[in-house]
C-alpha positions, 0 to 999 in steps of 0.5 A, spaced: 653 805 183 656 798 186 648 796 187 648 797 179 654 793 178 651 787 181 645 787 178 649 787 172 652 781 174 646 779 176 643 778 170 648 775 166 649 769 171 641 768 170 641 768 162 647 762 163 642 759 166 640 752 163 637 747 168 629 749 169 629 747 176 634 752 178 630 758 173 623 756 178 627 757 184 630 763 183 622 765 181 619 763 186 624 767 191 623 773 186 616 772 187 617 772 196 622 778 195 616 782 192 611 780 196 614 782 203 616 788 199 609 790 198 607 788 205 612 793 208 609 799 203 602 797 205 598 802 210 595 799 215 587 800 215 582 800 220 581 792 218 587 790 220 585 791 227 578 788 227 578 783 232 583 786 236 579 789 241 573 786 245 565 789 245 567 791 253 573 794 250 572 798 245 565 800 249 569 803 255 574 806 249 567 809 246 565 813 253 573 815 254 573 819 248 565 822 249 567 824 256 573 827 254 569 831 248 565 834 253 570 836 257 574 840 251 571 847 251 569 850 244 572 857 242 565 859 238 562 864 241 568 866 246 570 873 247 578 874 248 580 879 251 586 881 248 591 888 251 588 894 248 594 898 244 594 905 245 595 908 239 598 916 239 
């Protein structure tokens, strides 16, 4: 509730407002405060990491991942052998 009243309070200081230098300051942070807001909401994307790595990099980083693909067995076509109940 004291976040609301603080808006409030807020809110009546900027309409006593008179001098337009001080009304475009306050824009101008209002603006910033949104922006860096935006910001931090805002998922990273694959573009955010071009560039980071270099061709030879992300070459090795290709193969790693396809010797390690092979590497992992597939479950198609396995028999599992699971404990026989008896039933009675």
């Amino acid at each position: 509730m004291y976040k609301e009243v603080r808006k409030i309070h807020l809110i009546e200081e900027v309409l006593k407002i008179t001098n337009e230098g001080t009304l475009s300051e306050l824009e101008t942070v209002l603006r910033k405060s949104k922006r860096k807001s935006a910001a931090k909401k805002k998922k990273p994307s694959i573009y955010d990491f071009v560039g980071i790595l270099s061709g030879k990099e992300a070459d090795k980083m290709k193969s790693i991942i396809e010797e390690t693909c092979e590497i992992i067995p597939s479950s198609r076509g396995l028999r599992h052998n699971y404990p026989q109940t008896v039933s009675s």
